[in-house]
Steps between C-alpha positions, in 0.01 A plus 500: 500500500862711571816426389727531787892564373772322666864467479639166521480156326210300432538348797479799688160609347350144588624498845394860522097355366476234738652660810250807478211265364473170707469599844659437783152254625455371157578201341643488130456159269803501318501358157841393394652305179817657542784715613242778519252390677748298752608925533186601606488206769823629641429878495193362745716309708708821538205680578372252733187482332282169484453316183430236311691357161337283255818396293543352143810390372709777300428330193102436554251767503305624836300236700158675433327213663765519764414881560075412478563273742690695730248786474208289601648318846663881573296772547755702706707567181493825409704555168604290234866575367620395172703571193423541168798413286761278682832642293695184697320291232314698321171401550201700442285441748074457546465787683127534354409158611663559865322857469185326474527297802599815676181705396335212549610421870514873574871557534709798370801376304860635481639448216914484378476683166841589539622350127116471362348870506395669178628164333232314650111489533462630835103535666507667803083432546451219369800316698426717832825631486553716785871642379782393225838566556675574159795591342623702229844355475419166349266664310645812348417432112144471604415775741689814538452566878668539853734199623257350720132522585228416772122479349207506796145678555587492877752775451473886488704815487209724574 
């Protein structure tokens, strides 16, 4: 993995993961439970990238069936987007069980770690996660580190 330095919000480092990561003929799956994930959706629609959302209410935690079933009838998608730690209500969510279904189906996953890296278990394996956007400014008594950060294999300064 690198850790690619930004300047900007969180929001900047997450729109700056999934306009270099899902491409231009891919299709994201969107899994959203609240103001976050409803973000993502929209940075797509600026993009004019295709997706998908699977939605929860803000108060429920992610439609994992939802997202299994959306997997299996399409094939097309190519990333699954989600967030770890919605700070709109703080929930924590089951990124391992939605990392499952993505190892299992064989898609990458981009994950919002925005408010949730170094304070929270984060598996880039075992979830197939393909890059985490992160910040250091809701995090700053944790982990002493640049403002923002972008986390993938598929880059390289060499």
């Amino acid at each position: 993995y690198v850790a690619v330095m930004l300047t900007g919000s969180g929001t900047a480092a997450v729109e700056a993961m999934v306009g270099s990561l899902v491409p231009r003929d891919g299709r994201a799956l969107v899994v959203a439970n609240g103001v976050y994930g409803d973000r993502m959706a929209a940075m797509l629609t600026a993009q004019g990238k295709r997706f998908t959302v699977v939605a929860a209410e803000w108060t429920s935690p992610m439609d994992l069936a939802g997202v299994e079933r959306a997997l299996t009838a399409d094939a097309s998608v190519t990333h699954v987007l989600a967030v770890q730690h919605e700070t709109t209500t703080g929930r924590d969510n089951d990124v391992a069980a939605l990392g499952a279904l993505c190892k299992r189906f064989g898609k990458p996953m981009l994950l919002d770690g925005v408010s949730s890296f170094a304070g929270e278990p984060i598996d880039f394996e075992g979830w197939n996660l393909e890059a985490v956007a992160a910040t250091a400014a809701a995090l700053h008594r944790r982990l002493a580190c640049p403002p923002h950060l972008l986390l993938s294999p598929r880059i390289s300064f060499g």
